[in-house]
C-alpha positions, 0 to 999 in steps of 0.5 A: 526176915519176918513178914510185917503186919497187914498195913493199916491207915496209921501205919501208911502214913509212917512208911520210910522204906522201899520194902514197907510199901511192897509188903503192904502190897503184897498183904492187899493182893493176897487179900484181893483174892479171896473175896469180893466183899472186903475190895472197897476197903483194900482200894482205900488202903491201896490208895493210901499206900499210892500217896505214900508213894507220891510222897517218896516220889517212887512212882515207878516202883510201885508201878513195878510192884503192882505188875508184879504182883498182877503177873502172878494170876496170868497164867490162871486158866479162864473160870479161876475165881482168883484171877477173875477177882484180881482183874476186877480188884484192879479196875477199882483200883484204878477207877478209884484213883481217876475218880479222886483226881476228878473230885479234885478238879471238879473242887478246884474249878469250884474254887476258882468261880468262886475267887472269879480268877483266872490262871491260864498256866494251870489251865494247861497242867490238865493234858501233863503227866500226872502220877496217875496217868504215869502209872495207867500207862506203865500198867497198859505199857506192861500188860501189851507185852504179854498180848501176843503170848503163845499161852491162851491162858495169858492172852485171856488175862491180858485182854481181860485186864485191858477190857477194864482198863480201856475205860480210863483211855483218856488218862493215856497222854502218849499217843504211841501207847494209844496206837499200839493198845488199838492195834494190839486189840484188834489183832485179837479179834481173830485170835483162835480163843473165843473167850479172848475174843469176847474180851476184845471186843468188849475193850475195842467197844470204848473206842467207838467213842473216839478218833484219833490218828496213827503216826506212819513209820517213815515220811513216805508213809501217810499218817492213818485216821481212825475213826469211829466208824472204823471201829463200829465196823469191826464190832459189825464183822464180828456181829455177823461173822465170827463163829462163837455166838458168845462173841457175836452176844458181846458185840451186840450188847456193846456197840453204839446204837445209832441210826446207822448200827440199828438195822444191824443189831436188829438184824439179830432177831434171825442170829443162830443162838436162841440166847442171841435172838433173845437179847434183841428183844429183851434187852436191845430193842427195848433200849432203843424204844422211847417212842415207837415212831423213833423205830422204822416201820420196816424195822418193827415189822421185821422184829415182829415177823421174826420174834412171833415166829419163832422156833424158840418158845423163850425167844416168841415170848420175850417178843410178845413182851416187847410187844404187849408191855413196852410197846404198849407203854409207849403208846399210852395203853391206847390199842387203835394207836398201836394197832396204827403204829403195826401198820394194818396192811402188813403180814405180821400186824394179825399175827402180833393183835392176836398174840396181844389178845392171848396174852391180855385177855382182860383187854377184851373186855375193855372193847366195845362194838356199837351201832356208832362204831359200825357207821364210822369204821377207819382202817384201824376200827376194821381191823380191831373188830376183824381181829377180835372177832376172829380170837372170839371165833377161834376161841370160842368165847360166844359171850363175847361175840353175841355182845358186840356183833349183829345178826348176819342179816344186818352184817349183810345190809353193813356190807352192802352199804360200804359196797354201794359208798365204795362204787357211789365213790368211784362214779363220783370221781369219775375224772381221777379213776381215768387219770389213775387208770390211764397212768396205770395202763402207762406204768404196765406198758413200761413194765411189759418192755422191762419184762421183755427186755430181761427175758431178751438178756436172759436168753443171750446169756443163755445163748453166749453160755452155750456158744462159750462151751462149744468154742471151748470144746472145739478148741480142745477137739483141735488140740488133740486133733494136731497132737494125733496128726504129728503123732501119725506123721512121725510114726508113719516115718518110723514105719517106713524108715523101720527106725525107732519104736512106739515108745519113743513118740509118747508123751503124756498128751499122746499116751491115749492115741499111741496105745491104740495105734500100736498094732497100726500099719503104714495104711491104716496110719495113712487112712487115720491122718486123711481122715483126721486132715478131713476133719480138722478142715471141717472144724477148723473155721467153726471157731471164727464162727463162733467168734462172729456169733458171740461178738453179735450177741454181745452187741445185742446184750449191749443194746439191751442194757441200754434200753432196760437202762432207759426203760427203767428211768422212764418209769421212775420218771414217770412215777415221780412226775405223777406224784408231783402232779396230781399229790392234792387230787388224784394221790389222796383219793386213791389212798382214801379207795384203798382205805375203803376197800381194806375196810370191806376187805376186814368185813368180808373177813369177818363174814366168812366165819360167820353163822349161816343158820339163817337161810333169809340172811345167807340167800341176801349175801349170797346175791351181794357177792355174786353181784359184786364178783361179777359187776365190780371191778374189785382189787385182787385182795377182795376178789380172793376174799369174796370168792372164800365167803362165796365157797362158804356160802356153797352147797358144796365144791361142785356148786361153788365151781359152777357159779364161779365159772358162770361169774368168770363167764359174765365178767368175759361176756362183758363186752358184748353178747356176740363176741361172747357167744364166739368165744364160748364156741372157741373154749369148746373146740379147743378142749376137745382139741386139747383132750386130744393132743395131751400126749404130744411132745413139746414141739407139738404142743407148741405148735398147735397152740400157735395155731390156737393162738391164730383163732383164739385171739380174735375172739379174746375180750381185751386183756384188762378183761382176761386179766380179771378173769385170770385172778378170779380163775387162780383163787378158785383153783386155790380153793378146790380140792377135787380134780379136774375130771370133777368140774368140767366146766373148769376145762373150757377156761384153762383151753381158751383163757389159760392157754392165751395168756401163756402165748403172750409173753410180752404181756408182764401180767398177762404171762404171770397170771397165765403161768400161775393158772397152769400150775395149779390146774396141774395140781388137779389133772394128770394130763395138764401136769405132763405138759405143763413140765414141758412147757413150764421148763421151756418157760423157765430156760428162756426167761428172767426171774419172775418166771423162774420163780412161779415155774420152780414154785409149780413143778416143785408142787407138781412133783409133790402131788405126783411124784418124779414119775410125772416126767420122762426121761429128758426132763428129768436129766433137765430139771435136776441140771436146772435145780443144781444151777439155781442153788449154786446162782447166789446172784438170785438170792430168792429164787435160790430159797424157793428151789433150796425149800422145795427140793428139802420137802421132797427129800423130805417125803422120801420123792427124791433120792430114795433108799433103795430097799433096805431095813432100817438097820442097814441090812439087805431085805430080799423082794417077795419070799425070802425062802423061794428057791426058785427063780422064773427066768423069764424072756430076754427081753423082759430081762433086758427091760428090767436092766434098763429099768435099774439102770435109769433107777440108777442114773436117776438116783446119782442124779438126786444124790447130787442135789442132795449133796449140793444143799448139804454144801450150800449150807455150809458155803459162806456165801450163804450168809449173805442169804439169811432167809436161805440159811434159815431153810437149811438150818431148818430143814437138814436137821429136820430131814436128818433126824425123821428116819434112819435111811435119812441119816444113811442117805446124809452119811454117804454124801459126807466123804463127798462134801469134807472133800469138796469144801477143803479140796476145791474151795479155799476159803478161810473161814471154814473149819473142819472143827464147826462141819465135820462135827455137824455132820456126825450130829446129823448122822447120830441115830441117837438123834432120831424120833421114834426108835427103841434103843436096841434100834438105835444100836443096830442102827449102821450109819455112823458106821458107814460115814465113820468109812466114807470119813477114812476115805478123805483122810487118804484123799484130803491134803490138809492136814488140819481136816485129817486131825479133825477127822481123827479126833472126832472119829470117837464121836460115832456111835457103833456098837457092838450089836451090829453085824460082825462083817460090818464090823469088820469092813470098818476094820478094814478101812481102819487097817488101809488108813494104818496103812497109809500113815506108815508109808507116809511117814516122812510126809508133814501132812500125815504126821500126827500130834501125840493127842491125835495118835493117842485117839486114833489108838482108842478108837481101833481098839473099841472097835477090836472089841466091839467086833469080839463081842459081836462075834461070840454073840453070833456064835451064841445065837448059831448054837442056841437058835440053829439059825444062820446069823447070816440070814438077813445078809445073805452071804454079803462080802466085806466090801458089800455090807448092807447099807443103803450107799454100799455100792459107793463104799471104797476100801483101798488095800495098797496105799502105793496107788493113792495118787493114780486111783484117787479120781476112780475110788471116790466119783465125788472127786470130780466137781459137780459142776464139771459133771453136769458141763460134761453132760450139757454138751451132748447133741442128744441129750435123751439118748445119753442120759442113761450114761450121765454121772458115771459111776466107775465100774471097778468100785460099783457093786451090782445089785443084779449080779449079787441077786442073781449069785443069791438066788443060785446059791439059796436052793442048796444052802436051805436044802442042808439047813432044813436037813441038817437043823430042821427047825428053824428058830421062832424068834428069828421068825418074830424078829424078821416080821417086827421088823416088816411091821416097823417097816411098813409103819415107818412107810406111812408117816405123815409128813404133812403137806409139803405143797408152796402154795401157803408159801 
């Protein structure tokens, strides 16, 4: 048949026939596909050939034609510009014809005003089927057939189409159509495909704008509401959960803002993807803004602090763009209204002036400074001139400073003025200051019994812990003691009766027991069951002990919660009622004080930086600041501030020590000249005392400081007093830089002051400030720092968060200034048991930051978990000389010492592995993304310490195997996915990805190698089958070459060769039956390395017959087990599969959970003289660093002697090789990573 002519509007209106209106169908579609232009005039031809239809009353048929000729493009893969332009032809189509049926409403109900009738039968023909709407819900009707398709291909079309078509949801009459378009689209939420989800969350989005009900399946079922808030909330799980950034992207610009959802399209200013954190800022909160003060204080503080500082340069600008051109738009262009509108008080609000003024500089010209300016400053005035002199300052632009500020002689005298209006201020309402000061000493009451009462709760539950692990070790103890005791009974009857055999008691409880009573006589037996009866008879009451101990604990810890209960309304009360009851007096000058003391705050700022050439002016401030420190009773942010101005105002350190320690004394001095004279006399006694007792033990030191406390705390000025000189101590300390040998005057306060507050644990502020004090006089003196560890870790193990967070801040900041070497053995053990506690409390989001950045520093600055003396390239590089032949024996003893000492340098390290391991599982766990700051640190820092250096990326491969293990053995939560982490942990490890290294570097670099093992090492061990395909998959990732070392090659093949192995005898396993693509890879990737281990080899040859050298002269002879790398002595390599399943807890330490580990190690009575057996390691795969020496050393006399004989040269470029790479060494030893201290933090 011949195939008609494209149809025309003339020819439309002539169609008759079935056949003639396919046709013109098919002539529209094929011409749909070629191109967006010509789309307007094929939907009028296609609109024309509808009402045709309607004419011909052949609805349905046209309906079947267009799905038709839609289905055509469903299989077309995602990309494919046909298919993309026939699901957009479509919705004009559609679009088209809604909109014609409005037209024609809207023109009728015009007609009827005009005609003033009314016809309430027509009024009701708008919600009947109308042709339109018949054919919408065919076309929806027939694309849901097709949602759930096992092609990924069809299921994109599909939801796209329907993410078009969705619009017109109010031409769908039948509610079951509805139901099943909005439970069908949700399931696609969590298809596999992101883009199909990226499509249905865009469909779901026009839900939002209504409700409707699902009808239940029988009458028992009740019908469901869905509202629009249902529907929000699954656009929110996808905001924050799913994996793609694409689909979080397209669920962030379609959900609805209101004041609910804000907060959560805000807080994708710390979303993952850059392109993400961009869009809040440019797109988002721009739509959101039409009056500043339409978006919470708290939100424009966070979009500032997170957009300013961000990693991401296009992001931080389009944050200044938001800042500088909307926001600023939206307060007219007036900067004090803007400057208003940041909230002067806030972090971010100097930070957001000074990136105004970087990126409008011509607004500096517009700002002048005058006479009448300085004598009527407002908080916003303050804070503009503050700022702008700080960017004139910093900038340099002395024009602009010399126009708009005075000399410091006047600077000083304005300064002065404001001090003199602040305490005239305060003497005048002498009334409200007691009142405020009396409420004040109210609120600090409540507050020391609140402290106290959580300190109390965390020592029970501390208490209740250890009772709960001692009950469960007895009840084991018992178990085993009944099941050796009817062991011993029924062999002592076999003894005696001389029937049976061994064999036939053993069971797999008892297997332990028989084995080492099989040589057992009938007395031995005997002597064996009464001491076991003994012992039993000893234990057996210790449970119901135990029992009576927890159960008082637990009324304890009731009563507690009760009174912090009660505690905590009081103070709420108490808070509210004082509000209510002085809101006209005592509130409005309180805040009219601290707007006072902000303003002087912004001119002590100022100060600081200022020019002091001119001595006159700089001896004037110098007698304003001494007199205000010591005088007035300043807030803290002025009291930091003064003593800044005072530093730089100083000759030098020393000078500004001495008149600090005077000012510090004065302020102590003021209660009376008698009492002060005692005190003083006090701080001296006590330093000789503590200069004395520096290395005491904890027990000790404690006690003596009971005893000081005896003497001290009748000398001691009122705690108001020692509170202030606390402050003033601890912003010193912030300041100076020399150590404590420097400034003796600083002693006598940390013996007498210092050492009070700690002893007063009831004392919220007190105990704070006293803490604080002792870990930055830490940070200045070796000896405090031993002591403040102990008495810094009894602090933290018997109390709440607050002391927990300055404790972990302070040895955190101790370690980095000193290094593990600062505690002994105990605390060590002690400390890392704590760390891993914390990381794991996701109860305690904040400490879990503080402790999470701190740890990463130390990582990062090699403190913790060093790499054992190795090259970079993972090869073995001997102490001292490598071509001594001779070893000096030395004394046993001294042999004996050096064994202890490696083996503590080796408990220490399994310790520091394990912490280390622990943040790598941290970041990957899902809790974490409930703790957004924490997931920030992490992101941050793993990369950061990942990519610094290669002994970096060896140290990361050797924890891999143990976190694929543990994150798909113990834990079994859905979202995660092998596809995200073990890819992510290959990047981390990809010496591509390293600073500062050549390409031959990079080539030689072992640790994808030595991950690529420890990686086959789970596929044995893993059940999951998803995680060895994955593994296997990504195994052609790792970058080895072919200039690595042959044996270390070969231990890969090895490996390789053991999971060959492991498949074939495990063929009829569902688990290690692998797809063909999976197979196919696993081939490539054997046979790359086969070839890569050829070219190596024959390269060595060339290098033994060109050179004459031993290519084995850096390895020194290592076995294929013990390659050198950094983690060698944990690598695994198994040679008969049949004992998978009884060696698999021995072949891998990681197997056993971590926390387990450190509970084992907890319930030994004396933890210092086991620490050196924690975190066992099993002997049969651990290689002795000292043995394999100590093999070398035998060896290397004669193997020199034959290469000196037989070669006689030794060639020069291995020579120059070897010290390139010392050199590179030791450089790389040097680097700088700047300050890792938590003070700015």
């Amino acid at each position: 048949m011949e195939i008609p002519p494209k149809p025309t509007l003339k020819a439309i209106k002539k169609f008759k026939t079935l056949d003639e209106i396919k046709y013109a169908m098919k002539h529209v579609f094929q011409d749909a596909q070629l191109g967006l232009a010509g789309h307007r005039k094929l939907v009028v031809i296609l609109k024309n050939v509808f009402k045709k239809v309607i004419e011909l009353n052949q609805i349905h048929f046209f309906a079947m034609c267009f799905t038709k000729l839609l289905s055509k493009i469903l299989p077309l893969k995602r990309g494919v510009l046909a298919g993309d332009r026939i699901v957009k032809f479509c919705y004009s189509f559609v679009n088209g014809l809604v909109k014609d049926a409005n037209e024609a409403k809207r023109l009728q109900q015009e007609e009827k005003e005009e005609k003033e009738e009314e016809d309430p039968e027509e009024e009701e023909e708008v919600d009947q089927e109308t042709p339109n709407s018949e054919f919408i819900s065919y076309l929806i009707k027939y694309l849901l057939s097709g949602i759930e398709s096992k092609d990924k291909s069809v299921r994109y079309r599909v939801v796209q189409t329907l993410a078009y078509l969705v619009e017109f949801l109010t031409e769908i009459h039948e509610n079951n159509t509805l139901e099943a378009l909005y439970t069908l689209l949700s399931n696609r939420l969590q298809d596999k495909e992101s883009s199909i989800r990226i499509q249905a969350v865009v469909a779901l989005s026009h839900f939002q704008l209504f409700e409707f009900s699902i009808e239940g399946d029988t009458e028992e079922v009740e019908d469901e509401f869905i509202s629009s808030n249902q529907i929000k909330s699954k656009l929110i799980n996808s905001i924050q959960n799913d994996d793609s950034p694409e689909v979080r992207r397209a669920a962030l610009m379609n959900l609805v803002k209101t004041p609910d959802t804000i907060p959560i399209l805000l807080e994708r200013a710390r979303d993952s993807n850059s392109i993400n954190r961009r869009l809040v800022y440019s797109k988002v909160a721009r739509e959101l803004i039409t009056d500043l003060d339409d978006l919470e204080f708290e939100d424009r503080e966070f979009l500032l602090k997170w957009g300013l500082n961000d990693r991401d340069e296009t992001v931080k600008a389009a944050a200044t763009k938001m800042l500088t051109t909307y926001w600023y738009q939206a307060v007219n262009e007036d900067l004090l209204e803007l400057i208003d509108q940041l909230n002067v008080k806030s972090v971010i609000a100097e930070q957001a002036i000074l990136a105004f003024f970087k990126t409008k500089p011509e607004v500096l010209e517009t700002i002048k400074i005058d006479e009448s300016y300085w004598k009527n400053l407002t908080t916003e005035k303050a804070f503009l001139m503050r700022t702008f002199y700080q960017y004139c300052n910093e900038n340099k632009l002395h024009a602009l400073m010399d126009a708009n500020f005075p000399e410091l002689l006047d600077l000083s005298i304005t300064l002065e003025k404001y001090m003199t209006v602040r305490l005239k201020t305060i003497n005048e309402n002498e009334t409200l200051v007691k009142e405020w000061e009396t409420y004040n000493s109210k609120i600090d009451e409540l507050d020391d019994q609140i402290f106290s009462l959580e300190n109390q709760i965390a020592r029970i539950n501390t208490d209740a812990d250890n009772f709960r692990k001692n009950l469960s070790n007895i009840e084991e103890d018992i178990i085993e003691i009944n099941i050796a005791k009817d062991l011993f009974k029924e062999r002592i009857k076999q003894l005696k009766n001389n029937t049976g055999n061994l064999d036939d008691l053993v069971t797999e409880e008892n297997q332990d027991i028989a084995n080492q009573i099989k040589d057992f006589s009938v007395e031995d037996l005997q002597l064996q069951l009464e001491d076991i009866n003994n012992n039993l008879d000893e234990i057996e009451h210790q449970p119901e002990e135990i029992m009576a101990k927890l159960e008082n604990l637990q009324t304890k810890y009731d009563s507690c919660i009760k009174a912090l209960e009660t505690t905590t309304q009081l103070k709420i009360h108490t808070e509210e009622n004082f509000e209510k009851e002085h809101e006209n007096d005592c509130i409005p000058f309180i805040d009219a004080l601290k707007e006072l003391e902000f303003i002087i705050n912004q001119l002590l700022l100022i100060v600081k930086d200022f020019d002091y050439g001119d001595e006159m002016a700089r001896r004037k401030l110098l007698h304003i600041i001494r007199t205000t420190l010591t005088e007035d009773k300043l807030p803290d942010a002025l009291i930091a501030v003064a003593l800044r101005v005072l530093r730089a105002l100083s000759i030098n350190e020393k000078d500004f020590v001495s008149m600090a320690v005077e000012i510090i004394t004065d302020i102590r001095d003021s209660r009376d000249d008698e009492e002060f004279h005692s005190a003083a006399a006090t701080f001296d006694d006590d330093d000789m005392e503590n200069e004395d007792d520096d290395d005491e033990s904890q027990q000790s030191s404690l006690s003596t400081a009971a005893n000081k406390k005896r003497r001290i705390e009748p000398d001691m000025p009122p705690n108001d007093i020692v509170l202030r000189c606390l402050t003033m101590t601890q912003h010193v300390l912030e300041v100076i830089t020399y150590s404590l040998d420097d400034h003796l005057s600083l002693s006598s306060i940390y013996s007498g002051i210092v050492n009070y507050a700690i002893q007063n644990e009831s004392k919220k502020k007190l105990y704070l400030s006293g803490l604080t004090c002792l870990g930055l006089y830490s940070l200045i003196d070796s000896k405090i720092a031993r002591i403040a560890t102990s008495t810094l870790l009894s602090a933290m193990r018997s109390n709440g968060d607050e002391v927990k967070e300055i404790g972990m801040k302070a040895i955190v900041d101790i370690l980095a200034v000193y290094g593990m070497s600062i505690l002994d053995k105990s605390s060590k053990y002690k400390y890392s048991r704590m760390f891993f506690k914390v990381l794991n409390s996701f109860e305690s989001p904040k400490l879990q930051c503080i402790v999470a950045e701190g740890l990463c520093k130390l990582f990062l600055a090699d403190i913790l978990y060093k790499t054992d003396k190795r090259s970079l390239f993972g090869n073995v590089i001997l102490q001292g000389d490598p071509t001594t032949t001779t070893t000096n024996k030395g004394d046993d003893d001294d042999e004996d010492d050096d064994d202890d000492a490696n083996e503590e340098e080796e408990t220490d390290r399994e310790h520091e592995k394990h912490l280390f391991e622990a943040i790598v599982l941290i970041y990957f766990n899902p809790h974490t993304k409930s703790n957004q700051e924490l997931q920030q640190i992490l992101s941050f820092c793993i990369p950061v310490y990942a990519f610094s250096r290669i002994n970096h990326q060896i140290n990361l491969a050797a924890v891999s195997g143990d976190v694929i293990y543990r994150l798909f053995t113990e834990s079994e939560n859905e979202l995660l996915s092998p596809n995200v982490i073990i890819p992510q942990l290959i990047s981390w490890c990809d010496p591509r990805n390293l600073v500062k290294l050549s390409n031959d570097e990079i080539n030689q670099a072992t640790s994808h190698l030595w991950q690529c093992v420890y990686l086959l090492q789970v596929v044995e061990q893993v059940e999951a089958r998803n995680v060895k395909r994955c593994i296997i998959n990504n195994l052609n990732k790792f970058h080895i070459t072919e200039k690595l070392e042959s044996n270390q090659l070969q231990a890969l093949i090895k490996a390789l060769d053991t999971t060959i192995e492991l498949f074939a005898n495990n063929e009829n396993n569902p688990n290690f039956i692998l797809d063909k693509p999976t197979k196919k890879n696993f081939d490539t990737f054997i046979d790359s390395i086969k070839n890569k281990l050829e070219i190596a080899q024959k390269r060595e040859e060339m290098e033994s017959i060109r050179g004459g050298s031993d290519t084995n002269s850096i390895l020194h002879e290592l076995d294929d087990l013990d390659i050198g790398t950094g983690e060698s002595s944990q690598i695994s390599i198994k040679s008969e599969t049949e004992t998978r399943d009884s060696d698999r807890s021995s072949q891998v330490s990681k197997t056993t959970s971590l926390e387990t580990s450190y509970q084992e190690e907890e319930e030994q009575e004396d933890e210092k003289a086991n620490v050196g057996n924690q975190l066992e390691v099993d002997k049969s795969i651990t290689f002795k660093k000292e043995d394999k020496e100590k093999e070398l050393i035998e060896t290397s006399p004669d193997q020199e002697q034959e290469q000196v004989e037989s070669k006689k040269v030794i060639d020069n470029k291995v020579k120059d090789s070897l010290e390139d790479i010392d050199k590179f060494l030791e450089e790389a030893d040097d680097v700088d990573y700047g300050d890792i201290s938590m003070d700015s933090d």
